[in-house]
Structures are given as C-alpha cells and as structure tokens.
Z-matrix of the N, CA and C atoms (Angstrom, degrees):
N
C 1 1.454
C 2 1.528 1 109.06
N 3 1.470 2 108.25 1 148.69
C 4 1.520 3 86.63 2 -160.24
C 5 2.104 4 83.82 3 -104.92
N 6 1.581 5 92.30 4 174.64
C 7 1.879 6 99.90 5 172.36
C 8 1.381 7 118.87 6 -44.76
N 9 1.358 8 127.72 7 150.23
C 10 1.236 9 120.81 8 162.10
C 11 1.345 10 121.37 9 -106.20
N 12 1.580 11 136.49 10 154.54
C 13 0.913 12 130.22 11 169.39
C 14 1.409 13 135.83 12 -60.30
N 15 1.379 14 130.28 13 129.04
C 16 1.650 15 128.06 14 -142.18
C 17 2.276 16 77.40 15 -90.66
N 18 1.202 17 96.80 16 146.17
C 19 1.480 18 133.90 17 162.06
C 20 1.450 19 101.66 18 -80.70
N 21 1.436 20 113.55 19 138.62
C 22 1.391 21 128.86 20 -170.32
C 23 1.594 22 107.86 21 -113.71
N 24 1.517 23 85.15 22 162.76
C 25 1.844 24 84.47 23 171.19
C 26 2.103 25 112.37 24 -63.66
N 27 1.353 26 73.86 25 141.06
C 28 1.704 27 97.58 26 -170.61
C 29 1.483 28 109.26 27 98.52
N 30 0.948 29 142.83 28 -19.45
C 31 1.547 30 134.89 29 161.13
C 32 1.106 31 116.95 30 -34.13
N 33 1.726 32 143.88 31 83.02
C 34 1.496 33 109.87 32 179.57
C 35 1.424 34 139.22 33 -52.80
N 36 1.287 35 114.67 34 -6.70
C 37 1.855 36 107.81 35 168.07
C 38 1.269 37 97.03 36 -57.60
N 39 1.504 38 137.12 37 -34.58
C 40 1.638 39 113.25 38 -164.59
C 41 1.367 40 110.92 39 -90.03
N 42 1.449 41 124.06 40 15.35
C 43 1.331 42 111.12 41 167.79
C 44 1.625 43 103.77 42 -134.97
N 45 1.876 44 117.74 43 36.10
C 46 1.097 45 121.32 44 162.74
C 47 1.467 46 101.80 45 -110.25
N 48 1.564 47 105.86 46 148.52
C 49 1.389 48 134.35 47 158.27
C 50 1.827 49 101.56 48 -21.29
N 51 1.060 50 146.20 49 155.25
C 52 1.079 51 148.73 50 162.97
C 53 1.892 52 107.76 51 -105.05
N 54 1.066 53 142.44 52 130.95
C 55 1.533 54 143.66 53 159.52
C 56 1.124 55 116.07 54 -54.80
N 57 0.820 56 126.32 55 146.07
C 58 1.566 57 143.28 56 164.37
C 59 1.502 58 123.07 57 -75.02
N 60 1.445 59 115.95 58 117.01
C 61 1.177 60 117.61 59 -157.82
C 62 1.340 61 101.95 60 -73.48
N 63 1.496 62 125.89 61 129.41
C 64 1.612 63 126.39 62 -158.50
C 65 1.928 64 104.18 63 -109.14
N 66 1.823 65 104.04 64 -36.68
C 67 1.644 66 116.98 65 -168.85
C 68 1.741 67 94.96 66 -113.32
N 69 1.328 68 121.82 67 131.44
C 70 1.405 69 112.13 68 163.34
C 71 1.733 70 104.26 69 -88.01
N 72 0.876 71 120.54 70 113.74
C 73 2.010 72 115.37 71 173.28
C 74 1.335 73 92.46 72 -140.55
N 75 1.803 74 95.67 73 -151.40
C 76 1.019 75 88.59 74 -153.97
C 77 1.472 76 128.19 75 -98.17
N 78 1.335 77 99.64 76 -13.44
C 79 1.548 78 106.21 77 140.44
C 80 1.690 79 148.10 78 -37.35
N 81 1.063 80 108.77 79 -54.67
C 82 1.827 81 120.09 80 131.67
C 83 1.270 82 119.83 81 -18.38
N 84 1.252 83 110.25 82 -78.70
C 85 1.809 84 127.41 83 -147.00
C 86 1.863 85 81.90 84 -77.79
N 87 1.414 86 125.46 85 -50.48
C 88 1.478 87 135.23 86 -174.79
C 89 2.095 88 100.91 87 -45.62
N 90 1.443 89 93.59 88 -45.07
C 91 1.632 90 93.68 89 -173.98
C 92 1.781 91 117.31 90 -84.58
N 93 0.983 92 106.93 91 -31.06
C 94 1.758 93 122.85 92 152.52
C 95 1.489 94 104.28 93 -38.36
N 96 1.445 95 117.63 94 -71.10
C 97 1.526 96 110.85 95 -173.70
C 98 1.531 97 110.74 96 -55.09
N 99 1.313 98 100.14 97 -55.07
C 100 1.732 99 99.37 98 169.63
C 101 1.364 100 131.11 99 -25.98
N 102 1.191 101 96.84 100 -67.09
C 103 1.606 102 124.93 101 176.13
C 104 1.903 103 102.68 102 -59.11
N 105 1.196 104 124.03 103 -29.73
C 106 1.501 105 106.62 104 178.98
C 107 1.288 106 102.34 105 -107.74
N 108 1.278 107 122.27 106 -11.60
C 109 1.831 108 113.40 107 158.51
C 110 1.953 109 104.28 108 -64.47
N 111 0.951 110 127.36 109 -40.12
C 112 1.656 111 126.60 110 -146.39
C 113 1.386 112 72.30 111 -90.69
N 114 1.287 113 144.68 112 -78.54
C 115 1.300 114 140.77 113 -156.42
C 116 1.425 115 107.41 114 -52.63
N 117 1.577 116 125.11 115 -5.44
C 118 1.525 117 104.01 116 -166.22
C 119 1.517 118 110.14 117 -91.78
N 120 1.461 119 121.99 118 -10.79
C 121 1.439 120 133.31 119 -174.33
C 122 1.245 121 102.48 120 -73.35
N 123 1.475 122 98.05 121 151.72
C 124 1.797 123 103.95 122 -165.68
C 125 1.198 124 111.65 123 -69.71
N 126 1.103 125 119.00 124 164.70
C 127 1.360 126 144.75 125 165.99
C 128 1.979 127 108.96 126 87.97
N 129 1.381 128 96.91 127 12.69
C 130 1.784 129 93.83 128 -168.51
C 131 1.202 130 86.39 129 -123.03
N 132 1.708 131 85.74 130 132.53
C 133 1.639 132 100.00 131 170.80
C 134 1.698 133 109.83 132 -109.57
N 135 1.093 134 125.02 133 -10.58
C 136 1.841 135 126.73 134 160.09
C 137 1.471 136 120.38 135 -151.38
N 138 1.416 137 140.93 136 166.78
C 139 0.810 138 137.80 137 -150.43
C 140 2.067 139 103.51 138 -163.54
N 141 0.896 140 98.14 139 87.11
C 142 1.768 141 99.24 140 -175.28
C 143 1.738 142 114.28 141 -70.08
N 144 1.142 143 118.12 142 130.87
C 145 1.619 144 121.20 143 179.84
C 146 1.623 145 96.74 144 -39.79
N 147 1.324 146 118.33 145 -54.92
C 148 1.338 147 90.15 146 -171.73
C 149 1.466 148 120.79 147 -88.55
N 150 1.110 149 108.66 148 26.72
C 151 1.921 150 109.74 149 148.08
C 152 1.058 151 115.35 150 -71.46
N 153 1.379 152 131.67 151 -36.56
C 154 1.562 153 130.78 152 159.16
C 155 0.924 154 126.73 153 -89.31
N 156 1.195 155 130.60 154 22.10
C 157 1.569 156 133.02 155 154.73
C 158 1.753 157 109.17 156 111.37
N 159 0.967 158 107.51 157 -5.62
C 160 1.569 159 108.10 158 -178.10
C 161 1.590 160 123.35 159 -91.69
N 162 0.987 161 115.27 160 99.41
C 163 1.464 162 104.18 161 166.37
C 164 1.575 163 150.20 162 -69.06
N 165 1.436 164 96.81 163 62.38
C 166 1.252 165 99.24 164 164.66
C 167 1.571 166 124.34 165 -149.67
N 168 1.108 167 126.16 166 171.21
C 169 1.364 168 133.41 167 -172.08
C 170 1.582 169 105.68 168 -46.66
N 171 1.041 170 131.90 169 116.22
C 172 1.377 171 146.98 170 -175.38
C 173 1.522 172 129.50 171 154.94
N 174 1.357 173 115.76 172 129.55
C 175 1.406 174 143.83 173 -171.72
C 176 1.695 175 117.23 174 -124.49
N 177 1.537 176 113.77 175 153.06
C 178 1.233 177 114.72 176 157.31
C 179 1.429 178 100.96 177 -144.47
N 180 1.619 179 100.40 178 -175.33
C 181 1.561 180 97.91 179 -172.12
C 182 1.125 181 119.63 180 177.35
N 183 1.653 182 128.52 181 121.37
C 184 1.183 183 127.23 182 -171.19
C 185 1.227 184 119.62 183 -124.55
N 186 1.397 185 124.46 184 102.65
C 187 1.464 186 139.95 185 176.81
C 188 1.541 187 97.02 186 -112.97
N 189 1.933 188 93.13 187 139.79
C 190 1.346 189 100.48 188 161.28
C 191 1.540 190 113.13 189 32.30
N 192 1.566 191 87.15 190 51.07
C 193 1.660 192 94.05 191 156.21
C 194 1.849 193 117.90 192 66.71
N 195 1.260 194 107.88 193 -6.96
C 196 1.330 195 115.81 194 -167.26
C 197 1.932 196 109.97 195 -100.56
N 198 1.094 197 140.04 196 73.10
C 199 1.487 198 159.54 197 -167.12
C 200 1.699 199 78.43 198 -50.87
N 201 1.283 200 95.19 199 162.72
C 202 1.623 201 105.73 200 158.91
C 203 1.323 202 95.22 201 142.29
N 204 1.905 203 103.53 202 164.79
C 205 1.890 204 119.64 203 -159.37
C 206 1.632 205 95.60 204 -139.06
N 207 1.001 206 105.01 205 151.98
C 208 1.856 207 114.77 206 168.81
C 209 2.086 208 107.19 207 -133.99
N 210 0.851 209 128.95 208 124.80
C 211 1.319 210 126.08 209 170.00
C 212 1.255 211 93.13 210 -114.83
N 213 1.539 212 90.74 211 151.28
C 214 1.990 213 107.72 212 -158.29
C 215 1.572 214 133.07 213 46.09
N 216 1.677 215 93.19 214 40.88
C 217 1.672 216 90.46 215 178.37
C 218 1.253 217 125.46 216 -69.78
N 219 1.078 218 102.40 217 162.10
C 220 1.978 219 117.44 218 169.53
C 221 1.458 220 126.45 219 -160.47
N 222 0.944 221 121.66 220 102.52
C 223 1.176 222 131.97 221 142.74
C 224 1.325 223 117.53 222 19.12
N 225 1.229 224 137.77 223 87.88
C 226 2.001 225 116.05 224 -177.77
C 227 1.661 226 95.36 225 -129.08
N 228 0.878 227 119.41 226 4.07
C 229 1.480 228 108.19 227 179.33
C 230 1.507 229 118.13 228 -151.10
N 231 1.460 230 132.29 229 110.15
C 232 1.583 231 101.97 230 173.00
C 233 1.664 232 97.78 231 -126.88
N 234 1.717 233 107.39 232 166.07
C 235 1.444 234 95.27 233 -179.10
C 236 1.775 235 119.12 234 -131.12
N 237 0.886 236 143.51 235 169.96
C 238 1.499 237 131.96 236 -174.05
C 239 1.443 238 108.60 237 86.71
N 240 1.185 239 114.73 238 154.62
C 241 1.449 240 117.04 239 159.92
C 242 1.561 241 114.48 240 -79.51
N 243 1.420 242 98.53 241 118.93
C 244 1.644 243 99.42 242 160.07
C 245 1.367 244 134.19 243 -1.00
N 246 1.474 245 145.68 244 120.61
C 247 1.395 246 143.75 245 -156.89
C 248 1.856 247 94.91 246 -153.77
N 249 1.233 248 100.08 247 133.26
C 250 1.321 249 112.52 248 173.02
C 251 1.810 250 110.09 249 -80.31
N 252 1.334 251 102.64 250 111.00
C 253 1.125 252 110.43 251 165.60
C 254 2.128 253 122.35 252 -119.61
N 255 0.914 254 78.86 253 154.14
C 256 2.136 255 93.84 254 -172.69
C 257 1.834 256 85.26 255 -52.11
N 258 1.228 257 114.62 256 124.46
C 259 1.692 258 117.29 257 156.17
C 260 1.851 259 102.34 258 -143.22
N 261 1.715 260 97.80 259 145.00
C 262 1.334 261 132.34 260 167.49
C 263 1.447 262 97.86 261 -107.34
N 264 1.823 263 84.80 262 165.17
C 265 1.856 264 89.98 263 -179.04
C 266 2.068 265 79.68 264 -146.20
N 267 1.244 266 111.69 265 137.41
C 268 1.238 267 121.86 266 155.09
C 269 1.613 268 121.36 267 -46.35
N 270 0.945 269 126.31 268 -31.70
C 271 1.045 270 160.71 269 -155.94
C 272 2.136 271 97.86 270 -75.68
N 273 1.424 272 100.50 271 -63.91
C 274 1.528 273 136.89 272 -151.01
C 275 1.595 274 85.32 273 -124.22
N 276 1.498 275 124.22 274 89.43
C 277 1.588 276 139.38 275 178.67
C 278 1.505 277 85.29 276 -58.22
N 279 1.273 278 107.14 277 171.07
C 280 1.741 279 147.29 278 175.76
C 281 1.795 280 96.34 279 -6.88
N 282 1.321 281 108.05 280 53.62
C 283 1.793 282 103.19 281 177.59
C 284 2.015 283 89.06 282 -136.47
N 285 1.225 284 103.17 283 121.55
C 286 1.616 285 112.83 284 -174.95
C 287 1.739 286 85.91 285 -148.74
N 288 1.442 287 96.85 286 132.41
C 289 1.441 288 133.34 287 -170.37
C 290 1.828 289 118.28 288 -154.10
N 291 1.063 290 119.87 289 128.85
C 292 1.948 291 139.67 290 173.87
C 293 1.632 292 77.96 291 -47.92
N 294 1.353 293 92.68 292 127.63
C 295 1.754 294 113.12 293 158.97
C 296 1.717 295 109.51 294 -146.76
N 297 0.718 296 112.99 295 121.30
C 298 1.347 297 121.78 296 -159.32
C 299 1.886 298 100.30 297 -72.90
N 300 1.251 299 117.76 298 125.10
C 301 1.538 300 113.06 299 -158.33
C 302 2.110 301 83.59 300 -146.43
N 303 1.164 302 97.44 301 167.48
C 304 1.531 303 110.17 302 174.52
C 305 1.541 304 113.27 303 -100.24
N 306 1.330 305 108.56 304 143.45
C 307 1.466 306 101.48 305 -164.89
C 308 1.566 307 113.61 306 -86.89
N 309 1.190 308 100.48 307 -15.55
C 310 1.442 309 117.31 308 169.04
C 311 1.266 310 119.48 309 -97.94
N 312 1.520 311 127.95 310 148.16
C 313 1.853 312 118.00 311 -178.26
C 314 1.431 313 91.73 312 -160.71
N 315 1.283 314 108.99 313 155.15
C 316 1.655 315 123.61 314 165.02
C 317 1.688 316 100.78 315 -159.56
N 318 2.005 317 98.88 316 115.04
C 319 1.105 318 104.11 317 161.05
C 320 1.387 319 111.43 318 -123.91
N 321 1.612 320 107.27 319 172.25
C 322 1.522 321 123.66 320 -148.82
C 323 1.721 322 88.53 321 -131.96
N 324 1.167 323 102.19 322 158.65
C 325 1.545 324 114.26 323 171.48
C 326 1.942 325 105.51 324 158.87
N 327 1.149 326 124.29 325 -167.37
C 328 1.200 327 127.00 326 -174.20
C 329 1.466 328 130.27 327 -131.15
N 330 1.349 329 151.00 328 115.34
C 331 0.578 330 141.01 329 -173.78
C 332 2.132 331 133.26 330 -57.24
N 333 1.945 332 122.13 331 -156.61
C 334 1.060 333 93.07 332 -173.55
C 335 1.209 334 137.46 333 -86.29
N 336 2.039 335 86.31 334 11.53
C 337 1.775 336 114.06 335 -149.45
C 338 1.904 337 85.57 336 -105.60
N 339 1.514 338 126.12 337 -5.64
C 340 1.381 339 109.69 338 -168.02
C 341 1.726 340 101.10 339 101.49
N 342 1.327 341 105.60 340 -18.84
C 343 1.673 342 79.51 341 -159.46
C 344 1.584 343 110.40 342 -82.80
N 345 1.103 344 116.70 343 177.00
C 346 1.649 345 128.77 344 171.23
C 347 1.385 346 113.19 345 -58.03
N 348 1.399 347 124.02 346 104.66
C 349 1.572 348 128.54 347 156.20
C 350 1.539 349 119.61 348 -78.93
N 351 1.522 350 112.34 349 113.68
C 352 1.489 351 105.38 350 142.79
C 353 0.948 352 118.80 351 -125.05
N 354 1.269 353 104.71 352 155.05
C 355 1.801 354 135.71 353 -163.44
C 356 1.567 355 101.02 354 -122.68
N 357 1.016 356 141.54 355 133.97
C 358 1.425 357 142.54 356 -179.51
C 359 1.541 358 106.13 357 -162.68
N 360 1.525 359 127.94 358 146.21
C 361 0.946 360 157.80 359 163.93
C 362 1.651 361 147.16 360 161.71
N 363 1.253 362 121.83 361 -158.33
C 364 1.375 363 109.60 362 174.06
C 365 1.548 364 105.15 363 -154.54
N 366 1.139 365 101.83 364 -177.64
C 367 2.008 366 113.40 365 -153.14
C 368 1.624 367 104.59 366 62.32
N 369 1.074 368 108.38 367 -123.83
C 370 1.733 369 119.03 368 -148.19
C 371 1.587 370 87.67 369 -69.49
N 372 1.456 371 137.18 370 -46.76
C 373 1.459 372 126.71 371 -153.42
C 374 1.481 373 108.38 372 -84.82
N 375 1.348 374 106.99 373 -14.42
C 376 1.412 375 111.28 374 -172.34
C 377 1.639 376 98.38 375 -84.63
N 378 1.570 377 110.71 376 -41.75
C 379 1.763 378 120.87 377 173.56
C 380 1.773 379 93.97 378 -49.34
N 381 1.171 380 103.17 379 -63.69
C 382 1.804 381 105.74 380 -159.11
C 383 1.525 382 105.76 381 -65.85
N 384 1.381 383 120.07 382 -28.77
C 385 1.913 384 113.28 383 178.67
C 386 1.906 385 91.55 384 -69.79
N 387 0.994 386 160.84 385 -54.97
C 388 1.062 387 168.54 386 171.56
C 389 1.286 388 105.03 387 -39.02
N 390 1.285 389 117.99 388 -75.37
C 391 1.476 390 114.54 389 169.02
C 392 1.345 391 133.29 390 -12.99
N 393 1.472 392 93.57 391 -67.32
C 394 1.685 393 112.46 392 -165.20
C 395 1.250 394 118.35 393 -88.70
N 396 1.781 395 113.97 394 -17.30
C 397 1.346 396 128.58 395 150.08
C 398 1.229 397 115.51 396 -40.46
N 399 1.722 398 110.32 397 -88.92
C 400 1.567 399 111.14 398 169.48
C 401 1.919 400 111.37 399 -41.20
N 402 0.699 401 141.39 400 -23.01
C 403 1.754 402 116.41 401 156.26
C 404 1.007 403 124.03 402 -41.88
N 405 1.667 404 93.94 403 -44.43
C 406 1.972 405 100.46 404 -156.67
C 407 1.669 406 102.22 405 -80.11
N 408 1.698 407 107.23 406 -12.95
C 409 1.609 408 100.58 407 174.52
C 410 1.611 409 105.55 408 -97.18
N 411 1.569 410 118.57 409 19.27
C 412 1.498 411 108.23 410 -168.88
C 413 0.918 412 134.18 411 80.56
N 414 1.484 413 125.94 412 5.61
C 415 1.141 414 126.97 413 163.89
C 416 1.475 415 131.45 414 -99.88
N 417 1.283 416 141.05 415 152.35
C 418 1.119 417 126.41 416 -146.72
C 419 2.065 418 85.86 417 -143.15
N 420 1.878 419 111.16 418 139.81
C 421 1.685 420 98.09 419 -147.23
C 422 1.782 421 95.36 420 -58.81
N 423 1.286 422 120.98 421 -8.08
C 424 1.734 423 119.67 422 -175.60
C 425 1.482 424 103.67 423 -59.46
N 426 1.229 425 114.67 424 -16.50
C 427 1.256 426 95.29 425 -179.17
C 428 1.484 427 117.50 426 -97.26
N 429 1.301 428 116.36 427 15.64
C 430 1.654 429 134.31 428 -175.19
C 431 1.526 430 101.82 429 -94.63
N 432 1.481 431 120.00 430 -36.72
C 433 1.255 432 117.90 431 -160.32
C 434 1.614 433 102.87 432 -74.55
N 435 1.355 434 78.84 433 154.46
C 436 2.398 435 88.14 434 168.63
C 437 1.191 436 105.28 435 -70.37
N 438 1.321 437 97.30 436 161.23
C 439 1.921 438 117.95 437 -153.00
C 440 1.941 439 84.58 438 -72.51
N 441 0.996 440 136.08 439 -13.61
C 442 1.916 441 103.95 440 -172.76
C 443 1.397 442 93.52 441 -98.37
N 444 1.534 443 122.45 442 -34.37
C 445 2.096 444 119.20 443 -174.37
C 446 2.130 445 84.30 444 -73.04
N 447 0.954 446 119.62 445 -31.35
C 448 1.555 447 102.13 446 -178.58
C 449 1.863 448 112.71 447 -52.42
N 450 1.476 449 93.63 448 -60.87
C 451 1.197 450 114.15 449 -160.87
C 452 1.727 451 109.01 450 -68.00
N 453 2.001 452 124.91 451 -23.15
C 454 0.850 453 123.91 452 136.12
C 455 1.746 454 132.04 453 -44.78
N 456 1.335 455 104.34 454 -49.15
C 457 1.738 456 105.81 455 -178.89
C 458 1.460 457 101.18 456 -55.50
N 459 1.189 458 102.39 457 -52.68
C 460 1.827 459 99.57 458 -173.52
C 461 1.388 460 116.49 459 -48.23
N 462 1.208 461 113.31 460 -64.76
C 463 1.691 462 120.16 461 166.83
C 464 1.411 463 113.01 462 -19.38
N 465 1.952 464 116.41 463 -57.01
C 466 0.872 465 97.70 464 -172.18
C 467 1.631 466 148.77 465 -92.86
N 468 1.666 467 80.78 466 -5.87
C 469 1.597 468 121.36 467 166.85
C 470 1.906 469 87.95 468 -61.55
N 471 1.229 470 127.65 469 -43.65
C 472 1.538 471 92.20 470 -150.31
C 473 1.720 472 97.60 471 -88.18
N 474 1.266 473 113.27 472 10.13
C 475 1.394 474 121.07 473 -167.40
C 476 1.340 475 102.99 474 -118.17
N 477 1.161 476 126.14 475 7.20
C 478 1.659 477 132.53 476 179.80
C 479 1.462 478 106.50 477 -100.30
N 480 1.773 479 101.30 478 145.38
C 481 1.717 480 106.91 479 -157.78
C 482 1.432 481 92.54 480 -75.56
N 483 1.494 482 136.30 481 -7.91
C 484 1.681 483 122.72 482 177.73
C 485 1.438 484 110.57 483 -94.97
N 486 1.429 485 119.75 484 -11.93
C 487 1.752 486 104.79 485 175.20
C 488 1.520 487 107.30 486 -75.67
C-alpha cells in the first residue's frame, strides 16, 4: 500500500473523535499497511488514522528504529511530572512549540490478530504514544499550548504558504 497524504490543519477529521475499531477485515488490516508505509518516511515518529483521513481508532509509529501499530489505543499509564518538550505535528507544517507531555507513557490496545498491544516508553515514544492518542480524541498538540504561543501558532498558520 503505498503512503497517504497527511490532512492539514483545518480538516475537520483532525479535530473529530476517532471510532473505535469494532470488525478487524479487510479494511482494517488495508489501513494498518497504510499507516506503516506513511509512518516509514523519515523524520516521523507516528502517524494517527485520522491524519489520513480515516476515522477511526488507529496509530503507527516509528521511534528508534522500532515500526509498529496499536488499534484502539489508550493511554492507561503515564509517569513523571509533565516537562515541556519542542513538538511538531505533520499535520501543522514547520510550526514546533513546548507542550508539556509526560516523559513516561504506556499505551494498550490490540493488534490485527485481537491480541493485546503494549507499547511503553519514554523520550520521543512516550511524546509520540501521547501525540497520536490525542488525535484519535481530536485534538491536535495546538490545543495544549497557552492562550498567547496559541494565538502566535495561529497567526502563523494563517500566514503559511500551505494553509
């Protein structure tokens, strides 16, 4: 399957709820490949179904060399106090801003066989399980920032040659 093209800020799929994947077929397993082709190009460390237009519960993600997908993730554990770290979103071209994320994360969800996925870590994978979570609930990290770095991003989103 080849990459798909990432959805930009203002798309409303990226600021809808994502569904919960209920049937694995072949629709599923078809968006899985998707999702680990689009994630495999450099510089991306996750890639949420609804970056490509699909609404439903699904992620991939490549840190440190390590590929891999969760359908129906969540979040059940994070650890440390919150730390502002530099984050981009594919989503939101050449705009990177401090969003305060946990340095620790463990999410759960299942793979295409049914079985139990965990994903756990910290630095970049613990940033990116967080990340791609908040997609799948519609949120996009601009909406993490304080109201004056918000109200900057916007500015520059509306002044950027891709909005």
């Amino acid at each position: 399957m080849p990459e798909r093209p990432i959805r930009l800020f203002g798309d409303p799929v990226l600021k809808t709820p994502s569904a919960p994947i209920e049937n694995i077929d072949d629709g599923v397993r078809s968006l899985v490949a998707d999702l680990l082709d689009s994630v495999a190009l450099p510089g991306r460390a996750g890639v949420a179904a609804s970056q490509i237009g699909v609404n439903l519960r699904a992620f991939s993600y490549n840190v440190d060399g390590k590929i891999g997908y969760v359908l129906n993730p969540r979040i059940v554990e994070v650890r440390g106090d919150p730390e502002l770290v530099d984050e981009g979103c594919l989503s939101v071209p050449e705009l990177w801003y401090p969003v305060l994320r946990h340095p620790w994360a463990r999410a759960e969800g299942v793979d295409l066989d049914g079985r139990p996925v965990v994903v756990e870590g910290s630095g970049v994978l613990a940033q990116a399980l967080q990340h791609e979570v908040d997609h799948l609930d519609g949120k996009l990290y601009l909406d993490r920032l304080d109201k004056d770095r918000r109200r900057e991003a916007m500015r520059r989103i509306r002044e950027s040659r891709w909005f």
